[in-house]
Predicted model as a PDB file, atoms N, CA, C, CB and O in Angstrom, pLDDT in the B-factor column:
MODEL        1                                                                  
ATOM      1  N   UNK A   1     -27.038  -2.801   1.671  1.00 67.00           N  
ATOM      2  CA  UNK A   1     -26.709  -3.046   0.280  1.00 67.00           C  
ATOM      3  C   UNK A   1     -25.202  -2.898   0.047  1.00 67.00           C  
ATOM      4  CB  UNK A   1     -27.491  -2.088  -0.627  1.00 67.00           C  
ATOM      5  O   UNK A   1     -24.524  -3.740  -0.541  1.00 67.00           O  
ATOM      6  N   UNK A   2     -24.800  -1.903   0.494  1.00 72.00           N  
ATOM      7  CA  UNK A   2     -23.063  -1.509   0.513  1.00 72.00           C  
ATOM      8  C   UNK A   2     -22.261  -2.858   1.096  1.00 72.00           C  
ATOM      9  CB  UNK A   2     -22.659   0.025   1.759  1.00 72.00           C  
ATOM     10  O   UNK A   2     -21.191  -3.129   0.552  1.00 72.00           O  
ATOM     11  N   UNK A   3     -22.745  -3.729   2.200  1.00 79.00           N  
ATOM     12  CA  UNK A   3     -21.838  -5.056   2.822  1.00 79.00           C  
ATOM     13  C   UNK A   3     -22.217  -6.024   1.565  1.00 79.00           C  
ATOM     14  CB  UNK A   3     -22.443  -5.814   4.659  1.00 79.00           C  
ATOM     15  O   UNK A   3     -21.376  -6.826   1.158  1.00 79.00           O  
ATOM     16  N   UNK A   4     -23.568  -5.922   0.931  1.00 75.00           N  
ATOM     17  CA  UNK A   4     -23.738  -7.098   0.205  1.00 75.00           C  
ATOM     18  C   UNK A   4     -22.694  -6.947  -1.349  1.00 75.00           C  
ATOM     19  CB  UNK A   4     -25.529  -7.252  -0.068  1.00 75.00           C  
ATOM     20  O   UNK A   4     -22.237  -7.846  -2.055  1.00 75.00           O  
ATOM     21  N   UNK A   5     -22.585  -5.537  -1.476  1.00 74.00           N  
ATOM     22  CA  UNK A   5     -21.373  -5.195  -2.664  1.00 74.00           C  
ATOM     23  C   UNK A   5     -20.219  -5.659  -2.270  1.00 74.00           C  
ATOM     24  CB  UNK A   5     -21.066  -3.671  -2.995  1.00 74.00           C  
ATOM     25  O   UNK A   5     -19.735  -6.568  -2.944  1.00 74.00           O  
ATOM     26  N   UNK A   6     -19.530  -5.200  -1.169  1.00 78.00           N  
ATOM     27  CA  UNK A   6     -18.444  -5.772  -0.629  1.00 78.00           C  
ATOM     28  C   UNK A   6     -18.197  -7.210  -0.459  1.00 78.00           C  
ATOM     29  CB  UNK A   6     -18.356  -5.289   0.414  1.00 78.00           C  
ATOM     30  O   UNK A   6     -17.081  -7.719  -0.563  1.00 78.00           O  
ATOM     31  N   UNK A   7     -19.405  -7.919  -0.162  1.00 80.00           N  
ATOM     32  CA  UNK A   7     -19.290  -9.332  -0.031  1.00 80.00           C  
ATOM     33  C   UNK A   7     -18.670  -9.874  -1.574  1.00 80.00           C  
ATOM     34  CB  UNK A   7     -20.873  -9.993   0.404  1.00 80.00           C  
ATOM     35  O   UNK A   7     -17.673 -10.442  -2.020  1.00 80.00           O  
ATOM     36  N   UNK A   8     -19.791  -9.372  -1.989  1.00 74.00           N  
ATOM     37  CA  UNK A   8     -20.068  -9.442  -3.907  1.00 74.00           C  
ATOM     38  C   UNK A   8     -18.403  -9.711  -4.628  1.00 74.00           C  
ATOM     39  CB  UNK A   8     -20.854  -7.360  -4.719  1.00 74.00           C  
ATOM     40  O   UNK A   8     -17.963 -10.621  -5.329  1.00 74.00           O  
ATOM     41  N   UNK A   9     -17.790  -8.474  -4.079  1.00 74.00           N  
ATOM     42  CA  UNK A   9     -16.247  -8.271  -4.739  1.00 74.00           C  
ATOM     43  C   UNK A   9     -15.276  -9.129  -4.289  1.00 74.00           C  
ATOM     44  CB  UNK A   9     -15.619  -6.913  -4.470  1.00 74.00           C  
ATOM     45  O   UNK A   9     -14.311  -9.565  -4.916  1.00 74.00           O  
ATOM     46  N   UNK A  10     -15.701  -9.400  -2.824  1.00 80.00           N  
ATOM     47  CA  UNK A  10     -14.289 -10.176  -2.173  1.00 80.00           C  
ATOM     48  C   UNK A  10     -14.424 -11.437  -2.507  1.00 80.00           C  
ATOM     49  CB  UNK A  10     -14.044 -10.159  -0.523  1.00 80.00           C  
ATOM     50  O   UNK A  10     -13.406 -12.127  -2.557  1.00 80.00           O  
ATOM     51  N   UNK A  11     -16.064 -12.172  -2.892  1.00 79.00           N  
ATOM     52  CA  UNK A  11     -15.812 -13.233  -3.194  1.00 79.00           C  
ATOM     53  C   UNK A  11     -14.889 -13.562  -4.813  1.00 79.00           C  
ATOM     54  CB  UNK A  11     -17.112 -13.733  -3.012  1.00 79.00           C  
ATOM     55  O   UNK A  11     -14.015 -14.345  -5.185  1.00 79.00           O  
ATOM     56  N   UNK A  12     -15.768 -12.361  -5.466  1.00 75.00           N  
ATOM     57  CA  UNK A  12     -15.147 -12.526  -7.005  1.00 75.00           C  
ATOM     58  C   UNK A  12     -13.937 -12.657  -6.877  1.00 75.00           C  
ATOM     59  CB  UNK A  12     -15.319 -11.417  -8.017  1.00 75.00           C  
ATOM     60  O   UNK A  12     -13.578 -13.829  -6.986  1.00 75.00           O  
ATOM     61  N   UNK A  13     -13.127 -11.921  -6.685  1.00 77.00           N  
ATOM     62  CA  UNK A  13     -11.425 -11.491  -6.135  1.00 77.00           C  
ATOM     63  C   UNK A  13     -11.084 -13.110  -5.347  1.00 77.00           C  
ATOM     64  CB  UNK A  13     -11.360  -9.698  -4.558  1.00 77.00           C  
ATOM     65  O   UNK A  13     -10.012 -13.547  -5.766  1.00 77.00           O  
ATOM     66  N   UNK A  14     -11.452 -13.620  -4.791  1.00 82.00           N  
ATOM     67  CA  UNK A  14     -10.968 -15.163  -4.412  1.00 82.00           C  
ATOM     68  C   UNK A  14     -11.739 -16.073  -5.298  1.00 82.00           C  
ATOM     69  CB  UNK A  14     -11.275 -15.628  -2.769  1.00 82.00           C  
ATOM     70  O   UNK A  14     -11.225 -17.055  -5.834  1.00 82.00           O  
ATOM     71  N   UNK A  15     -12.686 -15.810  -5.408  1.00 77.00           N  
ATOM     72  CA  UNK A  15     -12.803 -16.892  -6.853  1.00 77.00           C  
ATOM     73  C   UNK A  15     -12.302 -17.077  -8.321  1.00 77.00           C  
ATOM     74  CB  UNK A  15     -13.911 -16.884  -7.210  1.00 77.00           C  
ATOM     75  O   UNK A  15     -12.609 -17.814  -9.258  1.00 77.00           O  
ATOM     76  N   UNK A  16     -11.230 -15.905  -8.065  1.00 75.00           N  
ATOM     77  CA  UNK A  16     -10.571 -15.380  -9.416  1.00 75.00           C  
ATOM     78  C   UNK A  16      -9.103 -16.207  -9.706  1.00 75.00           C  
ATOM     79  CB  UNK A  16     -10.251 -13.590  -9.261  1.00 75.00           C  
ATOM     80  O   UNK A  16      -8.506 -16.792 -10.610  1.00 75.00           O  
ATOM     81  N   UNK A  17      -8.926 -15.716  -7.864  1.00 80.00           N  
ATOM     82  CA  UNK A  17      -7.373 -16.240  -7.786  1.00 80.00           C  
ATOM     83  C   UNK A  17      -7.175 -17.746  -7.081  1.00 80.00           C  
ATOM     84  CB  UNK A  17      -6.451 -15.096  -6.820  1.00 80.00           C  
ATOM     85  O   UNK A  17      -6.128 -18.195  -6.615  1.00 80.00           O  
ATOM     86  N   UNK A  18      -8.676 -18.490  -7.146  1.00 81.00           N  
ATOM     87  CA  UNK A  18      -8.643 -19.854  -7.031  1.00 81.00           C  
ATOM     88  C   UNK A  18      -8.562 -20.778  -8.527  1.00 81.00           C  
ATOM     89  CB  UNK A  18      -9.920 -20.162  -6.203  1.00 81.00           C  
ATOM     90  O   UNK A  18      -7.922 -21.775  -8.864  1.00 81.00           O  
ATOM     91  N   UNK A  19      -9.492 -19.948  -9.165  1.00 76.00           N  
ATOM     92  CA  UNK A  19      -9.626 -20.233 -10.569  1.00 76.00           C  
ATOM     93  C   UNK A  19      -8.090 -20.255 -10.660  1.00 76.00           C  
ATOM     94  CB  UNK A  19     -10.530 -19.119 -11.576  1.00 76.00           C  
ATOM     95  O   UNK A  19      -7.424 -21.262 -10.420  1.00 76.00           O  
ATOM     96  N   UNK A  20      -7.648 -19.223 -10.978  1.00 76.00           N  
ATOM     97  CA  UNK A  20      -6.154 -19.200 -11.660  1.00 76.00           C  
ATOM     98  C   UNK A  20      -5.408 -20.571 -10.961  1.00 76.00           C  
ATOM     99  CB  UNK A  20      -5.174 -17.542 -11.222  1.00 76.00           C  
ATOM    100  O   UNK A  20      -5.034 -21.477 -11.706  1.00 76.00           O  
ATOM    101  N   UNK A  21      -5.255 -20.647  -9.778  1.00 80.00           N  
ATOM    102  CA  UNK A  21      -4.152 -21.432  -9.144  1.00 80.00           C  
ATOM    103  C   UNK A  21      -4.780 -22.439  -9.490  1.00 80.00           C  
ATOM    104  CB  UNK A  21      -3.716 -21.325  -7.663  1.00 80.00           C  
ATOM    105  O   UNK A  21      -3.910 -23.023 -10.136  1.00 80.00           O  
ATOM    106  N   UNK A  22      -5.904 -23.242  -9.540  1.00 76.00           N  
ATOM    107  CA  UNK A  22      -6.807 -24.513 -10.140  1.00 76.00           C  
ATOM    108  C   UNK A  22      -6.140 -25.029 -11.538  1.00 76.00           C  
ATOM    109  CB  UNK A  22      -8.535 -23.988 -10.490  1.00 76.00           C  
ATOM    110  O   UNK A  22      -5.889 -26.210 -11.780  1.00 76.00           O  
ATOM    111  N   UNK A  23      -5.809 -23.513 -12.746  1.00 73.00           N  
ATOM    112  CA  UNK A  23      -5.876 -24.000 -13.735  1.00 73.00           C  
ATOM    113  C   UNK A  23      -4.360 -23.987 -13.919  1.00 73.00           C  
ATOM    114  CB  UNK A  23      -6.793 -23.402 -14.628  1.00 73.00           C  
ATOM    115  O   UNK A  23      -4.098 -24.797 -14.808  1.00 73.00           O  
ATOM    116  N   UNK A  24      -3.470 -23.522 -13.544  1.00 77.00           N  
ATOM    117  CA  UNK A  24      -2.237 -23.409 -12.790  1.00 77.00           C  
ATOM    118  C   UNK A  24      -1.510 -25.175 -13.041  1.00 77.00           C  
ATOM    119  CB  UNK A  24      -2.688 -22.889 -10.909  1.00 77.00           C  
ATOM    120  O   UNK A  24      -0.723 -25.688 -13.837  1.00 77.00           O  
ATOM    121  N   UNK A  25      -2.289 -25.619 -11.897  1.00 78.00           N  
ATOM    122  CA  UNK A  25      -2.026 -26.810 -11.017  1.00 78.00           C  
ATOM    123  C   UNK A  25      -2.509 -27.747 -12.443  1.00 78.00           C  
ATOM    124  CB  UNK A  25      -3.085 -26.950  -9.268  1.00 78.00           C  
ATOM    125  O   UNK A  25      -1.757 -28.272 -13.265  1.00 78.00           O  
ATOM    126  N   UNK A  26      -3.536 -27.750 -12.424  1.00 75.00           N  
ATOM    127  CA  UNK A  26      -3.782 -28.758 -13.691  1.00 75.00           C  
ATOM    128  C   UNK A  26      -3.586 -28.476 -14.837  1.00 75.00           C  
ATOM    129  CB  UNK A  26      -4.910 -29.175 -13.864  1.00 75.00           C  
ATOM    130  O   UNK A  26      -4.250 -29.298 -15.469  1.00 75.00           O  
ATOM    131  N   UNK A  27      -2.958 -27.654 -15.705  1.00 73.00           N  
ATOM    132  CA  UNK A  27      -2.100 -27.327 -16.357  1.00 73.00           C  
ATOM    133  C   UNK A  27      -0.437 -27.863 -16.637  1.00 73.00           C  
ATOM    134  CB  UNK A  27      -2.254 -26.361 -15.991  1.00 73.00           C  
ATOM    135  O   UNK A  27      -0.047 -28.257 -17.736  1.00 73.00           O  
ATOM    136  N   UNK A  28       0.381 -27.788 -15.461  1.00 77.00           N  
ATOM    137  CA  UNK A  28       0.904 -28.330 -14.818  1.00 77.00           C  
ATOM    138  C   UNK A  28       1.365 -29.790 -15.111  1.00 77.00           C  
ATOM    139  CB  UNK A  28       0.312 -28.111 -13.995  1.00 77.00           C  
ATOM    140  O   UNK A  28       2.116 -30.282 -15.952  1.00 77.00           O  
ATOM    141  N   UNK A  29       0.455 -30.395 -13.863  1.00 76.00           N  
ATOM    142  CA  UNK A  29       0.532 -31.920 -13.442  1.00 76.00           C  
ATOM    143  C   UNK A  29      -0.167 -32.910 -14.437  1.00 76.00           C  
ATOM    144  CB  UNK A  29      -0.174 -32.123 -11.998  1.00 76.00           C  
ATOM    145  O   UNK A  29      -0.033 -34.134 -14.422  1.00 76.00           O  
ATOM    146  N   UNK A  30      -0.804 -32.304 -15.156  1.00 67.00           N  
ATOM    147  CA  UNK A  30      -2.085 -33.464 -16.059  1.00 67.00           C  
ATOM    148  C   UNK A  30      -0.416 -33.506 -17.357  1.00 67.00           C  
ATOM    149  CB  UNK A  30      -4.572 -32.253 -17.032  1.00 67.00           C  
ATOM    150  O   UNK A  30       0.529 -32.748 -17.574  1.00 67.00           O  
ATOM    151  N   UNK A  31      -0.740 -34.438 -17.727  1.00 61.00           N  
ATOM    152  CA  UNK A  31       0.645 -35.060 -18.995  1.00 61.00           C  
ATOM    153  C   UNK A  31      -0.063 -34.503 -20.114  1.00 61.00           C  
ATOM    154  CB  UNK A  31       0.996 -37.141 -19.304  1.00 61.00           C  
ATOM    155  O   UNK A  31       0.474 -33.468 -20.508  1.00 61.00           O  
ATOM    156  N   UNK A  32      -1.266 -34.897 -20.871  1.00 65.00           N  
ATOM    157  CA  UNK A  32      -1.557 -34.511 -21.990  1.00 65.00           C  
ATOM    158  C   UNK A  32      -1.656 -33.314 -22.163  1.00 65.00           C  
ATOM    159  CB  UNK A  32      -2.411 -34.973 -22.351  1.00 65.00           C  
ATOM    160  O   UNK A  32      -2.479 -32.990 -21.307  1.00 65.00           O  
ATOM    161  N   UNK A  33      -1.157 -31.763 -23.097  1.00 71.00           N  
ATOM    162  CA  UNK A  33      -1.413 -30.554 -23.134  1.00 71.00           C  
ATOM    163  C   UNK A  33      -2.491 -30.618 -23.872  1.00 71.00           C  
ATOM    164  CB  UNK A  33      -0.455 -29.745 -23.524  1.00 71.00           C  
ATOM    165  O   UNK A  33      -3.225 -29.754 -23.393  1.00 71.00           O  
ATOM    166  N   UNK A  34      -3.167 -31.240 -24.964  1.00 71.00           N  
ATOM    167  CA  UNK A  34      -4.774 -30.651 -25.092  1.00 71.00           C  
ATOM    168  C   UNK A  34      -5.667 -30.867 -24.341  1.00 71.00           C  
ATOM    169  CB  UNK A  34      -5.446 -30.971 -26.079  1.00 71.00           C  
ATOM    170  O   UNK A  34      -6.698 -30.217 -24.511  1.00 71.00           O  
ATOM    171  N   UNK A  35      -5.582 -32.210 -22.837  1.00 71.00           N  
ATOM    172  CA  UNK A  35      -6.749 -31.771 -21.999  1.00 71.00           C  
ATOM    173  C   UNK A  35      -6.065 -30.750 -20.720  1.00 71.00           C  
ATOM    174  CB  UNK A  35      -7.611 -33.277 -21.344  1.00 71.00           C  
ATOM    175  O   UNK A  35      -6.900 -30.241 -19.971  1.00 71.00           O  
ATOM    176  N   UNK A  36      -4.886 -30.503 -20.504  1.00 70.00           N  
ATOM    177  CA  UNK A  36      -4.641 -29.616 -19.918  1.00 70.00           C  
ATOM    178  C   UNK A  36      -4.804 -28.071 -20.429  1.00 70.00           C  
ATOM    179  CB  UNK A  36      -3.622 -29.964 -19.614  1.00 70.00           C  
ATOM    180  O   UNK A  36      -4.988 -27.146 -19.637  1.00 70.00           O  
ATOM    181  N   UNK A  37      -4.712 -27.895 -21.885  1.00 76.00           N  
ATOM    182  CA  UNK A  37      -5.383 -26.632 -22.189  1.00 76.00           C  
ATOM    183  C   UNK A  37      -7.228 -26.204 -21.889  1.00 76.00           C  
ATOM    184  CB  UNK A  37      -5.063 -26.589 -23.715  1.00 76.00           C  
ATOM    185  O   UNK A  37      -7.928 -25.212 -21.685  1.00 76.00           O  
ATOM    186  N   UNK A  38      -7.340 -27.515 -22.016  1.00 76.00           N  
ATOM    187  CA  UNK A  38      -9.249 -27.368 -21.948  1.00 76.00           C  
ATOM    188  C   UNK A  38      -9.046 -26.888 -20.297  1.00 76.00           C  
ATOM    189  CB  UNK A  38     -10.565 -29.388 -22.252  1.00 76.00           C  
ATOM    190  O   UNK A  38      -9.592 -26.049 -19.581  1.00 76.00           O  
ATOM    191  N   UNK A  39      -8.420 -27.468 -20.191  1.00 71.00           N  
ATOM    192  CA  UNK A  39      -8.706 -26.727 -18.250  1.00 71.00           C  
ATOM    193  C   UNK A  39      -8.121 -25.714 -17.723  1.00 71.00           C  
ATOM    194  CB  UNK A  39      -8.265 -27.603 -17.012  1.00 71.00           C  
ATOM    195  O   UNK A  39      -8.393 -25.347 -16.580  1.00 71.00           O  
ATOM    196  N   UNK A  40      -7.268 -25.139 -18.454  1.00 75.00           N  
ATOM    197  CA  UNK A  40      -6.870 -23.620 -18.603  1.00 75.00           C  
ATOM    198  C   UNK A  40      -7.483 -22.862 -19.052  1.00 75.00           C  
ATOM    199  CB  UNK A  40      -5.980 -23.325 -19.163  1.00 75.00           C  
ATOM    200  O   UNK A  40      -7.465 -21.704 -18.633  1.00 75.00           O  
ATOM    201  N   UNK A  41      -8.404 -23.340 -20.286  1.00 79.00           N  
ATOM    202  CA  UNK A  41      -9.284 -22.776 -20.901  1.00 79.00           C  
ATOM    203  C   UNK A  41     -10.637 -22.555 -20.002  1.00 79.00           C  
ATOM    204  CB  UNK A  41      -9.427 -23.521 -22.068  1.00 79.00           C  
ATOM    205  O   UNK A  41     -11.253 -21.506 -20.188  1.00 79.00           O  
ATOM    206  N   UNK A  42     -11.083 -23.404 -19.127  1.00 76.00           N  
ATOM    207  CA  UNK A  42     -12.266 -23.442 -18.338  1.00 76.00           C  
ATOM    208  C   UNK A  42     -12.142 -22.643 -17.405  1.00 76.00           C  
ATOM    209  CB  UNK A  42     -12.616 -24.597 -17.845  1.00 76.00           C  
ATOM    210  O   UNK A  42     -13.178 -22.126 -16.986  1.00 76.00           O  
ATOM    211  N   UNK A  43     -10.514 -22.185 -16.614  1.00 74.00           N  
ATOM    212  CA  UNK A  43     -10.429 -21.047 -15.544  1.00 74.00           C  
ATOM    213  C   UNK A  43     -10.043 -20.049 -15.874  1.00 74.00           C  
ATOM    214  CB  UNK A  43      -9.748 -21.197 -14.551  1.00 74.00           C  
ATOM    215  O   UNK A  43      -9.887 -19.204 -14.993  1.00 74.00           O  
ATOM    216  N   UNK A  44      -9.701 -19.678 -17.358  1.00 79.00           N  
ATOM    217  CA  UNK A  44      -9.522 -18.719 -17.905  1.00 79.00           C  
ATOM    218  C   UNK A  44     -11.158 -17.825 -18.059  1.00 79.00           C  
ATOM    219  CB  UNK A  44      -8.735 -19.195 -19.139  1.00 79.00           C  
ATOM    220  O   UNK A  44     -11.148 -16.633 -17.751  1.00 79.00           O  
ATOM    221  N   UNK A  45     -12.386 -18.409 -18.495  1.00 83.00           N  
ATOM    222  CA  UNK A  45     -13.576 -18.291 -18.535  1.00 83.00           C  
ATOM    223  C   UNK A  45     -14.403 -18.224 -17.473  1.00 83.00           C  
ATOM    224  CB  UNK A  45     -13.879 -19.015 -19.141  1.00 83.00           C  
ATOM    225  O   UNK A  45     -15.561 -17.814 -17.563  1.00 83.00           O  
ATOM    226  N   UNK A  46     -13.616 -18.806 -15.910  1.00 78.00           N  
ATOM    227  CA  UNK A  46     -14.094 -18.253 -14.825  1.00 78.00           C  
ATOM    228  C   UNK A  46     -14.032 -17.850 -14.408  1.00 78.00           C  
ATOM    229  CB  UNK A  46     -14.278 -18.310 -14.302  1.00 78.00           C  
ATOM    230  O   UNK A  46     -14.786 -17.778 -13.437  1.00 78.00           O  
ATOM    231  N   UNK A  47     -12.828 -16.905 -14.670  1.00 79.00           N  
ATOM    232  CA  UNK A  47     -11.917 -16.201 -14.281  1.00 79.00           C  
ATOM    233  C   UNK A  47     -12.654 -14.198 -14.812  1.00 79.00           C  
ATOM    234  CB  UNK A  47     -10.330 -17.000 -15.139  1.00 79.00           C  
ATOM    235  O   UNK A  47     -12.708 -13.061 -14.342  1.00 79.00           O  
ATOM    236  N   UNK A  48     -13.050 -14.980 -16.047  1.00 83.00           N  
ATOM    237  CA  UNK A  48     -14.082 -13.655 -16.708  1.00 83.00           C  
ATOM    238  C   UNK A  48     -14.832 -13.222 -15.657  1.00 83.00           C  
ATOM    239  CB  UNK A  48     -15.242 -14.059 -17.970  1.00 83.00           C  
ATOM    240  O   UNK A  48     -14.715 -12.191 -14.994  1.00 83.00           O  
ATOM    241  N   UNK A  49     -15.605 -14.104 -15.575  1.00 81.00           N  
ATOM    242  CA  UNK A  49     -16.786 -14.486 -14.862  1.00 81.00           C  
ATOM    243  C   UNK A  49     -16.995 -13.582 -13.946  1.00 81.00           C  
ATOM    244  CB  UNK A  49     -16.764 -15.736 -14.284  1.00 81.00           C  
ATOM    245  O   UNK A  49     -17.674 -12.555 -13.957  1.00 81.00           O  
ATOM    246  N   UNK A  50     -16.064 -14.278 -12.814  1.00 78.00           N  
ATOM    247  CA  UNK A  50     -16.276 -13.908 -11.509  1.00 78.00           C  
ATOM    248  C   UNK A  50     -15.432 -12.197 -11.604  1.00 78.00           C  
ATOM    249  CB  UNK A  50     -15.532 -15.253 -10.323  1.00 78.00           C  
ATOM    250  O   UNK A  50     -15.544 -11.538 -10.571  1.00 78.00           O  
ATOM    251  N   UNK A  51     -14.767 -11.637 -12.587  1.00 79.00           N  
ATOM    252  CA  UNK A  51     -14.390 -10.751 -12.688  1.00 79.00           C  
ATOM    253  C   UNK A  51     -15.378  -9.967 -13.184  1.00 79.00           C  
ATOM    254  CB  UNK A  51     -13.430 -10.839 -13.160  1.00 79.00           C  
ATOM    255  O   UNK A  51     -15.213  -8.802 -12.822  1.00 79.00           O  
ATOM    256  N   UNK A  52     -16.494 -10.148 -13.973  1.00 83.00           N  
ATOM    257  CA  UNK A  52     -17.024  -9.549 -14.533  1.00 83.00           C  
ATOM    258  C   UNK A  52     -18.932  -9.304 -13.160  1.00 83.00           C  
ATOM    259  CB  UNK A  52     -16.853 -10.388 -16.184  1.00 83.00           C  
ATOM    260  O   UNK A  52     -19.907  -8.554 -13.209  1.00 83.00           O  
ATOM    261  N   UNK A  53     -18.585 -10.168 -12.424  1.00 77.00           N  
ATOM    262  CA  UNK A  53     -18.792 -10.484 -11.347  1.00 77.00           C  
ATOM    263  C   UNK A  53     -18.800  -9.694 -10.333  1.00 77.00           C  
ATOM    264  CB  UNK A  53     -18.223 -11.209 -11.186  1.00 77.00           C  
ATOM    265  O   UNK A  53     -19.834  -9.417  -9.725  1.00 77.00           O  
ATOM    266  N   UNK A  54     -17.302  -9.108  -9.948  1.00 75.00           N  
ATOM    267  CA  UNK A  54     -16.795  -8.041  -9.151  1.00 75.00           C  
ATOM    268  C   UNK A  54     -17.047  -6.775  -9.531  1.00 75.00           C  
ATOM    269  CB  UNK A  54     -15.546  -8.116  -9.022  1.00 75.00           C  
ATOM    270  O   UNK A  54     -17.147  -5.977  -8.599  1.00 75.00           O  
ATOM    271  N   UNK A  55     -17.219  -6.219 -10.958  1.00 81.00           N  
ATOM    272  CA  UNK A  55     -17.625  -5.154 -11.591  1.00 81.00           C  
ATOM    273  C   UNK A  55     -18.677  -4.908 -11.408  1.00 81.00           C  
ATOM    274  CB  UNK A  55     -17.491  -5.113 -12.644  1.00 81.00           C  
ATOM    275  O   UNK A  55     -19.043  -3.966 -10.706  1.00 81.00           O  
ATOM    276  N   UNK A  56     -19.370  -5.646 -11.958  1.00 80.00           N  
ATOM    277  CA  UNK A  56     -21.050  -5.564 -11.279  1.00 80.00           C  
ATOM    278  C   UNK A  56     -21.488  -4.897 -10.142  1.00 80.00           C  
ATOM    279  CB  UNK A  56     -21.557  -6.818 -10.875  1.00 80.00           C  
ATOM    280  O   UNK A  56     -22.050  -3.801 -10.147  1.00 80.00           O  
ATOM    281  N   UNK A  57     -21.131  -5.810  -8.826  1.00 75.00           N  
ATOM    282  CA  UNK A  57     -21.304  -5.733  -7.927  1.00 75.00           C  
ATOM    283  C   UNK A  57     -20.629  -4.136  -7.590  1.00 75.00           C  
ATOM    284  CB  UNK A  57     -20.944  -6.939  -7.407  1.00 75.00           C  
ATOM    285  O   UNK A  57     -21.184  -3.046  -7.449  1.00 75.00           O  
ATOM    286  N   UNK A  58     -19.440  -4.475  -7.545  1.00 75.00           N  
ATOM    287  CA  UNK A  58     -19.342  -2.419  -7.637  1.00 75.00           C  
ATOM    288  C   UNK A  58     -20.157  -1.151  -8.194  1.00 75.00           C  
ATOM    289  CB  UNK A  58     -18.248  -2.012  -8.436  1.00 75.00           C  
ATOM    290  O   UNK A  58     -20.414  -0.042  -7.726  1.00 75.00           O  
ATOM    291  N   UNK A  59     -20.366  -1.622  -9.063  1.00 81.00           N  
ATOM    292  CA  UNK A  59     -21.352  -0.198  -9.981  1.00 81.00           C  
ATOM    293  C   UNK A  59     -22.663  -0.516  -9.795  1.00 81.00           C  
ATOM    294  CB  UNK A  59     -21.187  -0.025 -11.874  1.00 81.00           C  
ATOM    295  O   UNK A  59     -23.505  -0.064 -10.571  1.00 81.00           O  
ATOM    296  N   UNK A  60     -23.083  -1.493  -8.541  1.00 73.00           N  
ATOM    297  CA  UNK A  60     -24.645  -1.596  -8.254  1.00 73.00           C  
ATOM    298  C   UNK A  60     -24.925  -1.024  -7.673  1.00 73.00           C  
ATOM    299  CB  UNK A  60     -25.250  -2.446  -7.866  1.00 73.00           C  
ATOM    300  O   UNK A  60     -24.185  -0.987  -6.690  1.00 73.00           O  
ATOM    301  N   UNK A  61     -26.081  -0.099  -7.613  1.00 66.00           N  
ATOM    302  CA  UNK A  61     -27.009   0.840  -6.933  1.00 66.00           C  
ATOM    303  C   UNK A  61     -27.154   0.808  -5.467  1.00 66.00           C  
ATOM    304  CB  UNK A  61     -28.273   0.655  -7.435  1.00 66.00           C  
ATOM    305  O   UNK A  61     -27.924   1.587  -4.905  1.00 66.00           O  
TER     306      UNK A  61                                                      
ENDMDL                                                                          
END                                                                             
């Protein structure tokens, strides 16, 4: 159970800081800023996620 927590966190923790660099990049490069906010907005929210994700998985039994 302890490797499957650890798994649990390291993925959150790279799915956190893929999210970010994702919304980063298309933020960025896309020309229009209201569909580039929607997609800042979408890795900002996955960013919860998988953080809220990593917490979990730590304080599980």
């Amino acid at each position: 159970m302890a490797q499957l927590r650890t798994v649990s966190m390291i993925f959150a923790i790279i799915a956190s800081v893929v999210a970010l660099a994702a919304g980063f990049i298309l933020f960025f490069v896309i020309e229009p800023p209201f569909l580039a906010s929607i997609f800042l907005a979408s890795a900002s929210i996955a960013i919860g996620c998988f953080i809220l994700t990593g917490i979990a998985a730590y304080f599980m039994p």
